[in-house]
N, CA, C and O of each residue as an XYZ file, in Angstrom:
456
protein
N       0.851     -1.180      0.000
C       0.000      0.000      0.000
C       0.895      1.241      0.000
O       1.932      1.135      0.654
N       0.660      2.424     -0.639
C       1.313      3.521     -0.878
C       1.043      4.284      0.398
O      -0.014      4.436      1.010
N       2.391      4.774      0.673
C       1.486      5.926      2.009
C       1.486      7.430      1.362
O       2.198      7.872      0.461
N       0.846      7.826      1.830
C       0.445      9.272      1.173
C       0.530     10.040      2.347
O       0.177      9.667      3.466
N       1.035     11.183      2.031
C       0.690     12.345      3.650
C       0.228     12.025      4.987
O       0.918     11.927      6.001
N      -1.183     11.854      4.849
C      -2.484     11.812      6.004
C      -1.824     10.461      6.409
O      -1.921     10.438      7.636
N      -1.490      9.852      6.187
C      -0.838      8.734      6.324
C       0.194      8.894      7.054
O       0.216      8.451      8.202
N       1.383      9.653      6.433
C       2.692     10.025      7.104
C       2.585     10.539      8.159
O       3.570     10.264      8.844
N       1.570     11.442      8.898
C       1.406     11.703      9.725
C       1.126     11.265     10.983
O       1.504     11.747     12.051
N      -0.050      9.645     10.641
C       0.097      8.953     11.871
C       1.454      7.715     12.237
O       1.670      6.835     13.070
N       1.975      8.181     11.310
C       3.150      6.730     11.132
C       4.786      7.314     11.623
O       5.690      6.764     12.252
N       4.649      8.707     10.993
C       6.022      9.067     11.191
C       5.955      9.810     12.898
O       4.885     10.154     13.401
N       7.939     10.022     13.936
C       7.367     10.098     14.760
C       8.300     11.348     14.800
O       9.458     11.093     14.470
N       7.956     13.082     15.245
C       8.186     14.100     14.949
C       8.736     14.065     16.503
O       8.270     13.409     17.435
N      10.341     15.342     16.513
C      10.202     15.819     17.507
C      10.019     17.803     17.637
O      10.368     18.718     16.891
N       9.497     17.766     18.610
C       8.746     19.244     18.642
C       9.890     20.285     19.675
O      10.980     20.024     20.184
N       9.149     21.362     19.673
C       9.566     22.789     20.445
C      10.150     22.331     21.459
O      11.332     22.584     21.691
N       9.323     21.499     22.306
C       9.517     20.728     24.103
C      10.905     19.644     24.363
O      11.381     19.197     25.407
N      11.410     19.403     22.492
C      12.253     18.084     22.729
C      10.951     16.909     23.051
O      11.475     15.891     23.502
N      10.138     16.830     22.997
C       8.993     15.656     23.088
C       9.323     14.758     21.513
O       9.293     15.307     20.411
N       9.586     13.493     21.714
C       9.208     13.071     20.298
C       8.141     12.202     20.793
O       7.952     11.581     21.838
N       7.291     12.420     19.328
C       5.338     11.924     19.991
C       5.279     11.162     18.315
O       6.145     10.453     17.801
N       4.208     11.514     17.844
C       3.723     11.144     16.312
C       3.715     12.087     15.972
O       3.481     13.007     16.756
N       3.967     12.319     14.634
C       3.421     13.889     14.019
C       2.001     14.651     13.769
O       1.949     15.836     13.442
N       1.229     14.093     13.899
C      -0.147     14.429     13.941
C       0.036     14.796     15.196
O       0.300     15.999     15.209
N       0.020     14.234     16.512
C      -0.172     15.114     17.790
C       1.003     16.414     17.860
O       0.751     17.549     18.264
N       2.318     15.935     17.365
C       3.046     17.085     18.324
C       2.448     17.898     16.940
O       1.676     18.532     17.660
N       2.113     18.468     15.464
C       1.353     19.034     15.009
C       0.083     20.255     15.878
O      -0.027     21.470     16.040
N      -0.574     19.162     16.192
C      -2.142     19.907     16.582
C      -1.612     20.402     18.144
O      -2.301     21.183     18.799
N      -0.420     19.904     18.620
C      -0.278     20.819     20.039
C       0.485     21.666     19.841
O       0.438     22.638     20.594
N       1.592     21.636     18.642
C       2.135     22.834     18.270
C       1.401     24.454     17.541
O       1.774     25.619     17.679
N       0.473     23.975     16.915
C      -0.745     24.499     16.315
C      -1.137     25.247     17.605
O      -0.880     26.420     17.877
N      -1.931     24.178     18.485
C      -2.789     25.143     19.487
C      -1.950     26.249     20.537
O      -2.311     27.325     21.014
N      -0.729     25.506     20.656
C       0.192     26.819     21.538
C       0.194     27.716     20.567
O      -0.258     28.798     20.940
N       0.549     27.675     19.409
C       0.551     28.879     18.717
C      -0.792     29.562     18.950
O      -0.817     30.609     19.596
N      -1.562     29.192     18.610
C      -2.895     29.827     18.270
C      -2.848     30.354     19.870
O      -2.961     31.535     19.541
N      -2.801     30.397     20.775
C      -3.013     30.527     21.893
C      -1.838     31.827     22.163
O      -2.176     32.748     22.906
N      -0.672     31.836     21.618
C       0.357     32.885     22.415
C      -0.049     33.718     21.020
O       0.489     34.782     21.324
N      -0.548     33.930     19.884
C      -1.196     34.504     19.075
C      -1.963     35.764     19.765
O      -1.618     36.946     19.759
N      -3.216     35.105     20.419
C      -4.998     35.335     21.032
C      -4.340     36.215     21.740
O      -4.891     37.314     21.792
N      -2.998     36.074     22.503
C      -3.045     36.340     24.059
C      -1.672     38.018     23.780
O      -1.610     39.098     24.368
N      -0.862     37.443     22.679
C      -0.530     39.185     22.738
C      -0.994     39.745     21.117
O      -1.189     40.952     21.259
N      -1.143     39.522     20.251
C      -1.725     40.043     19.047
C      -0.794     39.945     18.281
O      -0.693     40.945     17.571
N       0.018     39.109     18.076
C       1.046     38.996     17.130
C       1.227     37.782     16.292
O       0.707     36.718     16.627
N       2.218     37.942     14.803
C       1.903     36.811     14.354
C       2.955     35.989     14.701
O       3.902     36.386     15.379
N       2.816     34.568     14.163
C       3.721     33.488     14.723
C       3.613     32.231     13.758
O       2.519     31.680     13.633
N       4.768     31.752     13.051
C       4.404     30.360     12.383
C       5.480     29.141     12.391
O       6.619     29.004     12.839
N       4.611     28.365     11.711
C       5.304     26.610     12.660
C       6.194     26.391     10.965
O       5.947     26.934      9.888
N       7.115     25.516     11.288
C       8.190     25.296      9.721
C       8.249     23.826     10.405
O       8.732     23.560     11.506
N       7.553     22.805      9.350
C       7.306     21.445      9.690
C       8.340     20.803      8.827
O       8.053     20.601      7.647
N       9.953     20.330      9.460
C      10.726     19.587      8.445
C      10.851     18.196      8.144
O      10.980     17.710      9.268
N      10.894     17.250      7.323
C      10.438     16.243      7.092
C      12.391     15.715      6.365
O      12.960     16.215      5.395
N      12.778     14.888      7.058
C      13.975     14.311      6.109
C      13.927     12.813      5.569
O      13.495     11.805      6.128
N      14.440     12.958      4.449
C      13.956     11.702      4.217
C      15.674     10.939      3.878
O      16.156     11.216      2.779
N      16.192     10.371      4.469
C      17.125      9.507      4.724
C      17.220      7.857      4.328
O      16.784      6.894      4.959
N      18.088      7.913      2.816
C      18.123      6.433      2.270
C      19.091      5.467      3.002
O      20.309      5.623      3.090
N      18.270      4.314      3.578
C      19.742      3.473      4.283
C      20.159      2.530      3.227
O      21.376      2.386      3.110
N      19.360      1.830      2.400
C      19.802      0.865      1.537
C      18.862      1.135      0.196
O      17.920      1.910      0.361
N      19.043      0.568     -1.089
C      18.586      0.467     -2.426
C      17.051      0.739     -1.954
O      16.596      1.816     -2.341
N      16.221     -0.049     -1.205
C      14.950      0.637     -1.081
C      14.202      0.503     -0.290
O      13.081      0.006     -0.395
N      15.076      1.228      1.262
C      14.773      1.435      2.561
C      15.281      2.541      2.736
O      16.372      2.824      2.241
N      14.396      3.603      3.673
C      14.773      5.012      3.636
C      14.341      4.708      5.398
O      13.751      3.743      5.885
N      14.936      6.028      6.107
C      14.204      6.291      7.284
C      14.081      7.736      7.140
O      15.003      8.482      6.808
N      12.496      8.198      7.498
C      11.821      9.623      7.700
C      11.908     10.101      9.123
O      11.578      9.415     10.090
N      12.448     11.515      9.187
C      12.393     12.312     10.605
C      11.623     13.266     10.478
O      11.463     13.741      9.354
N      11.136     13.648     11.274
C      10.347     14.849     10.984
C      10.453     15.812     12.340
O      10.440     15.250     13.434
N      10.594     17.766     12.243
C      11.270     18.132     13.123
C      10.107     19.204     12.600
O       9.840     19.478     11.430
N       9.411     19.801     13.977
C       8.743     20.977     14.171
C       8.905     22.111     15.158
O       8.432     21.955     16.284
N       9.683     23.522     14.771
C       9.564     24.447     14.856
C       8.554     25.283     15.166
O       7.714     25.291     14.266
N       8.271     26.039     16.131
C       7.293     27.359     15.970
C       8.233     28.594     16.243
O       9.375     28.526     16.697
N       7.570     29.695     15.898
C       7.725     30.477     16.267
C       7.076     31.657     17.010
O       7.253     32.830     16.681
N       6.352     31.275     17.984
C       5.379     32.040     19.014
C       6.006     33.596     19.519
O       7.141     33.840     19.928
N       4.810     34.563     19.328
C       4.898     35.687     19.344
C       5.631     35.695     21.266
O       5.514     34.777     22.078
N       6.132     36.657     21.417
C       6.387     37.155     22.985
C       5.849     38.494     23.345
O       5.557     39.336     22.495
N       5.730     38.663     24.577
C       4.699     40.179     24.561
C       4.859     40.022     26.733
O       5.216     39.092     27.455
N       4.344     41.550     27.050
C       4.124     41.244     28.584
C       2.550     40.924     28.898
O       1.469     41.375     28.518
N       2.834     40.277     29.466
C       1.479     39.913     30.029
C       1.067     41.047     30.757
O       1.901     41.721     31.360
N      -0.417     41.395     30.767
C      -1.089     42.543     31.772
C      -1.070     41.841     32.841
O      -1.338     40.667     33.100
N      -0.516     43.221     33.752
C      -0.533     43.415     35.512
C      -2.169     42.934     36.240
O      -3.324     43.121     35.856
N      -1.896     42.615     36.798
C      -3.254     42.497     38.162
C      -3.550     43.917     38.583
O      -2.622     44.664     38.895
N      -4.206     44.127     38.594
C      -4.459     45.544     39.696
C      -5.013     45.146     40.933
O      -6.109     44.585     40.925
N      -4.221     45.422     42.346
C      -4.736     44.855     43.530
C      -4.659     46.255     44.758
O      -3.855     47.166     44.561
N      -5.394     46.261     45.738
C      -5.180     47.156     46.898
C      -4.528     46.588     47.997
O      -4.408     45.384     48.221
N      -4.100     47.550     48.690
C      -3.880     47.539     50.398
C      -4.349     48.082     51.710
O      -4.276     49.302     51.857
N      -4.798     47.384     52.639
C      -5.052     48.076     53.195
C      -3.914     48.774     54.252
O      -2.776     48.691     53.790
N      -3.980     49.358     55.409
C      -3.323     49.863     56.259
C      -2.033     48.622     56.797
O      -0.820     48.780     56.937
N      -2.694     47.688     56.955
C      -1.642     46.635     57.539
C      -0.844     46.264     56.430
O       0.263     45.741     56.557
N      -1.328     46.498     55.451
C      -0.695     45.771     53.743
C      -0.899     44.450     53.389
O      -0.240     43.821     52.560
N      -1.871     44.032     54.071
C      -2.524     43.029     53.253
C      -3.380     43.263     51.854
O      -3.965     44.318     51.609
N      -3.365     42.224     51.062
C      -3.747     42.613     49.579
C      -4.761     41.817     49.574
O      -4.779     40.669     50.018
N      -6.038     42.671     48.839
C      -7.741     42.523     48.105
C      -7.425     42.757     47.005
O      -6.306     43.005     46.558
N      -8.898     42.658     46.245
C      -8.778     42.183     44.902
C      -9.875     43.791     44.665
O     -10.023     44.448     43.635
N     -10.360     43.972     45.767
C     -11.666     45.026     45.624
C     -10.693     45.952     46.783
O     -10.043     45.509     47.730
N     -10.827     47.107     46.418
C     -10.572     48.368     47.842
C     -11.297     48.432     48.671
O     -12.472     48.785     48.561
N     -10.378     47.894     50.297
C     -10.927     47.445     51.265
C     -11.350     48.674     51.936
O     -11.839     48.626     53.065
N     -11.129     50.173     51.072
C     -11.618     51.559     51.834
C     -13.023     52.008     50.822
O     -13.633     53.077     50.846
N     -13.226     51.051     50.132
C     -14.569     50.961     49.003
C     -15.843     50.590     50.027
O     -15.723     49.593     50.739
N     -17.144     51.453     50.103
C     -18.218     50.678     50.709
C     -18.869     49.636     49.718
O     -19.430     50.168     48.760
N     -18.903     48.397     49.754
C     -19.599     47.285     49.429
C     -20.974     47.512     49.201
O     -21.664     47.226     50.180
N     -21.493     47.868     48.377
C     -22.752     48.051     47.955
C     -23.993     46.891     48.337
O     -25.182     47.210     48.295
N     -23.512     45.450     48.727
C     -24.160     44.707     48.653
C     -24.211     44.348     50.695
O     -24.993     43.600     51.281
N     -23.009     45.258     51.338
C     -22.962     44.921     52.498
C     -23.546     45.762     53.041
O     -23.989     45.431     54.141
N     -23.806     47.063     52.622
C     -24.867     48.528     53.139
C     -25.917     47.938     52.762
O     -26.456     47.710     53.845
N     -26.642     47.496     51.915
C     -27.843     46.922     51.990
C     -28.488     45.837     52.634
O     -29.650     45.818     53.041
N     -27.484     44.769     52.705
C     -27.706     44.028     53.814
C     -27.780     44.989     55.168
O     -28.934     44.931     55.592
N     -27.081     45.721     55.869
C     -26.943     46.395     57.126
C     -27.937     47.768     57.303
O     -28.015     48.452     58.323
N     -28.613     47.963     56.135
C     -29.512     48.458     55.955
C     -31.066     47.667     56.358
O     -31.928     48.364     56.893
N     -31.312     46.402     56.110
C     -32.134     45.939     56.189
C     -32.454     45.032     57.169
O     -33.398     44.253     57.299
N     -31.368     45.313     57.915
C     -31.233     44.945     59.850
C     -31.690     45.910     60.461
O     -32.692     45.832     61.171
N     -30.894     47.158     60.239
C     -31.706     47.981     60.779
C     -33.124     48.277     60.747
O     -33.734     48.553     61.780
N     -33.749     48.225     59.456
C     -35.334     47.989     59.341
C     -35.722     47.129     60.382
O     -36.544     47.570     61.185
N     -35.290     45.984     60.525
C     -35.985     44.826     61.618
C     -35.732     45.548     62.805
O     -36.545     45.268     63.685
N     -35.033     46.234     63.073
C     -34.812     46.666     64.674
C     -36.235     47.433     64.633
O     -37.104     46.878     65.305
N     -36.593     48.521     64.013
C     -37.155     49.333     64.138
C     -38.388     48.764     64.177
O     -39.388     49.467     64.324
């Protein structure tokens, strides 16, 4: 049977970015999705160079390697914005902020007193 591409892919075994050698169809679609992912995350472009060698050992036996590259964008990641209070412990909300949802609760205690 002839192998064709789609073929080569589950047969041959690639090594990737990580030093992982897997099959080429997976380290492919995980090289793919990191890209696509450090892409989304700073806005830049980035692409994969999929090399394939094809190495004759005898009259008509070869061995195939296959070696994948990316090249993923770099960028800073956005800061957290966080508060402190007096002691310097850190919130996520300003602990000198009134809580809108805690005045209304303490609002509606007081009603019952009355």
């Amino acid at each position: 049977m002839q192998i064709l591409f789609d073929q080569l892919l589950h047969e041959v075994r690639a090594s990737n970015c990580n030093d992982r050698t897997r099959m080429l169809i997976d380290s492919m679609n995980d090289e793919i999705k990191d890209l696509m992912q450090a892409v989304s995350k700073y806005g830049k472009n980035g692409e994969i160079t999929l090399n394939i060698k094809f190495k004759v050992i005898q009259a008509n036996e070869m061995e195939i390697c296959a070696e994948i590259k990316s090249k993923k964008p770099k960028g800073k990641a956005t800061g957290t914005k966080m508060f402190t209070d007096q002691k310097g412990r850190l919130y996520l909300d300003d602990p000198n902020q009134m809580k809108l949802f805690d005045n209304v609760h303490s609002i509606n205690k007081r009603r019952e007193k009355c």
